[in-house]
BARO-717010 format. One line per 3 residues: their letters; for each residue x, y, z of C-alpha. Coordinates in steps of 0.001 Angstrom, whole numbers, plus 524288, in hexadecimal, padded with zeros to 5 digits. Layout:
BARO-717010
a> X/Y/Z; ...
***
This chain:
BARO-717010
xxx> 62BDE/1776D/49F83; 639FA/17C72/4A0A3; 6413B/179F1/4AB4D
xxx> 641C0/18A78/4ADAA; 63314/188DB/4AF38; 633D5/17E53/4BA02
xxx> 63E11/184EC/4C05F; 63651/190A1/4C275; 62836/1894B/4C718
xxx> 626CF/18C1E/4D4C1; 62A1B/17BE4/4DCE5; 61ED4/1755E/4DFB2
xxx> 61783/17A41/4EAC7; 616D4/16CAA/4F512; 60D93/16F4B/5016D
xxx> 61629/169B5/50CAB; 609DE/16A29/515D9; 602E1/15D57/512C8
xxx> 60F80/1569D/51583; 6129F/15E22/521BF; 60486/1597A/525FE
xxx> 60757/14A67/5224B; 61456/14B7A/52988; 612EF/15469/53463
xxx> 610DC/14CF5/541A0; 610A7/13D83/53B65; 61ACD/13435/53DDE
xxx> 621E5/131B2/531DE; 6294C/125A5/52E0E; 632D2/12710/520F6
xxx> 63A12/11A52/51F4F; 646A7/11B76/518FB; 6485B/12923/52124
xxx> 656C3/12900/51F74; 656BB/12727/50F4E; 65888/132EC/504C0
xxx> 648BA/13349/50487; 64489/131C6/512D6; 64DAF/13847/5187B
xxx> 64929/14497/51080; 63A95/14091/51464; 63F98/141AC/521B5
xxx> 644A3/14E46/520B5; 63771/1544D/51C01; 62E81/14BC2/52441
xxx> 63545/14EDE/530BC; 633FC/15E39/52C16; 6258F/15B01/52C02
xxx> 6235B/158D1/53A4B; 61FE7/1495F/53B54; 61C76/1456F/54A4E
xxx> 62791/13A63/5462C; 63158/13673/53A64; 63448/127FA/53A23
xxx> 641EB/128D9/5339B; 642E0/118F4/52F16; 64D85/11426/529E0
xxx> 65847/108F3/5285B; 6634C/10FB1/526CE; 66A05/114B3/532EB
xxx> 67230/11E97/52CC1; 66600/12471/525E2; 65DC4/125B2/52F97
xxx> 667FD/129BF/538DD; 669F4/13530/5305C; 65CCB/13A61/52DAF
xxx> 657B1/13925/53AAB; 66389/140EB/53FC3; 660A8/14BD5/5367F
xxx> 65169/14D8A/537ED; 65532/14C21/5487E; 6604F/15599/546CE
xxx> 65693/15F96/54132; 64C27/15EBE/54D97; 64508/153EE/54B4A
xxx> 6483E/14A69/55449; 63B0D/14724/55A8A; 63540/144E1/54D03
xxx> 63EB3/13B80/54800; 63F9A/12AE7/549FD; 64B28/12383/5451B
xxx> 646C3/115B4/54010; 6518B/10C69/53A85; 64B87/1040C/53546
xxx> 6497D/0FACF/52760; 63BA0/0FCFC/5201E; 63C1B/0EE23/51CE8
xxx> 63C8F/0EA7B/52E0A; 62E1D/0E947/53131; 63046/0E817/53EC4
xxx> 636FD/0F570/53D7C; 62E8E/0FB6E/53540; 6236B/0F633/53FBE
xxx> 629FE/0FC89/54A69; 62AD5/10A1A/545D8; 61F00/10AD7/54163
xxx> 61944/10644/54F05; 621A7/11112/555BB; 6227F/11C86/54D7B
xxx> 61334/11919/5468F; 6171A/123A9/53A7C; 60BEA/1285C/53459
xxx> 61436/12C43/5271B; 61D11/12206/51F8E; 627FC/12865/51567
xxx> 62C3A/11ADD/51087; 63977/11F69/508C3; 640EC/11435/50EDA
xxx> 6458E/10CFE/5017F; 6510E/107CC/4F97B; 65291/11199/4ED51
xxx> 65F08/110CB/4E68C; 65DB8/109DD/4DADA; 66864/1038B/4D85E
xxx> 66A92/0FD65/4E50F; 65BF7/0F912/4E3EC; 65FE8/0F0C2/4D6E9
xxx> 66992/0E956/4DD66; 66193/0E7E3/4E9DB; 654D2/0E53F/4E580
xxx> 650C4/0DCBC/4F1CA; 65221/0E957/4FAF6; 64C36/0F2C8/4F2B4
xxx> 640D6/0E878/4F250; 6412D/0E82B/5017E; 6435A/0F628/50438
xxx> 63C03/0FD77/4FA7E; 63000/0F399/4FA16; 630D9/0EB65/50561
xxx> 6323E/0F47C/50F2E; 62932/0FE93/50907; 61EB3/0F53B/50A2D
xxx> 62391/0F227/5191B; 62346/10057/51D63; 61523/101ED/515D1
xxx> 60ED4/0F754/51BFD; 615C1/0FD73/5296A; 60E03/10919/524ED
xxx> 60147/103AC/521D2; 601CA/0FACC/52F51; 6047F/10665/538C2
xxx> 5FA94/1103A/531AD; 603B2/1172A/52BE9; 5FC47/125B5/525A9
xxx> 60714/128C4/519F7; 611A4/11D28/513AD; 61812/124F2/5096B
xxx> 620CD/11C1E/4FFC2; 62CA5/1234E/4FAEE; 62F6A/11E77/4EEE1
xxx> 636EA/1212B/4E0D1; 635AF/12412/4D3CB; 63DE9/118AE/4D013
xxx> 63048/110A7/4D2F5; 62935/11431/4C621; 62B69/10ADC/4BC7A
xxx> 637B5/105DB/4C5C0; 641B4/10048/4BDD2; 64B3B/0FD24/4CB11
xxx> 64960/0F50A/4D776; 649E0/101D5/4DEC1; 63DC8/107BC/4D6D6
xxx> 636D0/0FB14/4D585; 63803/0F838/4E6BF; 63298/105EA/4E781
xxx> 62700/10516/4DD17; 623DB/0F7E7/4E64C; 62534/0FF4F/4F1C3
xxx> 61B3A/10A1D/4EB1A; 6126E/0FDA0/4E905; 612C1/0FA59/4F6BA
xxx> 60EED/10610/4FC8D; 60451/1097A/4F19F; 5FE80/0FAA5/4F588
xxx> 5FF60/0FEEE/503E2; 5F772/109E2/50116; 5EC27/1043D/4FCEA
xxx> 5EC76/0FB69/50A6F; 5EF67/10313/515E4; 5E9B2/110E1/51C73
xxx> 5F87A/11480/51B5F; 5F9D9/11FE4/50F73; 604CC/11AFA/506E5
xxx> 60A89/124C1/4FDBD; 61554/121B3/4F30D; 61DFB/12C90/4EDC4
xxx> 628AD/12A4F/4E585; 63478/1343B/4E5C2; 63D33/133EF/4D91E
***
């Protein structure tokens, strides 16, 4: 096909409904909330109508500025700040005893490559580590949805960033096949 002809097929239709019905009145949880990824997923979750969005996050700045935006646009009563490190259990524990979310968006993670290759001991406790921390969170509180948010860089990974995250994949796929908990892997590229 030319690239006339694809310019001129109508975009794919996508049925928002069956994600406004996951969404609408759960409590979701996205870790990493204040990153390039979950912050976005924040943006369209809160649109949604969740009873609650767990905004988690470790970095004060980040967090600081997402949960001002989604409160400055009306949704105040919807939205929970949680500083907070994916690798503190007793942290993790806590939150998920108050706020009980019933939908995880895990896109808390350490994705720039290079920095990855010359830090190879956080990537592995970041990207894998605390993956496997916030999924066995998941699987302990009853968790309905975990969904992984991972990369393209994790076929065939030929960095530490892509080969933490095809772990990480591992993890959650092994988690799957042990728990009530639904846990979904999607890889964004």
């Amino acid at each position: 096909l030319a690239i006339e002809d694809l310019l001129q097929r109508p975009p794919v239709g996508l049925d928002p409904q069956p994600v406004h019905n996951l969404i609408e009145g759960k409590r979701v949880l996205v870790t990493g909330a204040g990153g390039s990824i979950g912050s976005e997923l924040c943006r369209q979750i809160v649109a949604l109508s969740p009873k609650a969005l767990i905004l988690y996050e470790r970095h004060e700045n980040s967090l600081y500025a997402i949960a001002g935006e989604l409160t400055d646009q009306g949704n105040s009563g919807v939205i929970h700040e949680v500083l907070g490190d994916i690798t503190d259990v007793p942290r993790l524990q806590e939150t998920f005893k108050t706020y009980r979310p019933e939908i995880i968006f895990h896109a808390a993670a350490h994705k720039h490559v290079p920095l990855m290759e010359v830090n190879p001991g956080e990537a592995f406790k970041n990207n894998i580590l605390g993956t496997r921390l916030v999924a066995e969170a998941a699987a302990h509180f009853g968790v309905e949805h975990f969904v992984l948010i991972s990369t393209d860089k994790a076929v065939n990974p030929s960095s530490v960033m892509g080969a933490t995250k095809r772990v990480a994949e591992l993890v959650v796929q092994a988690m799957a096949s042990q728990s009530q908990t639904r846990f979904l892997t999607v890889r964004f590229g």
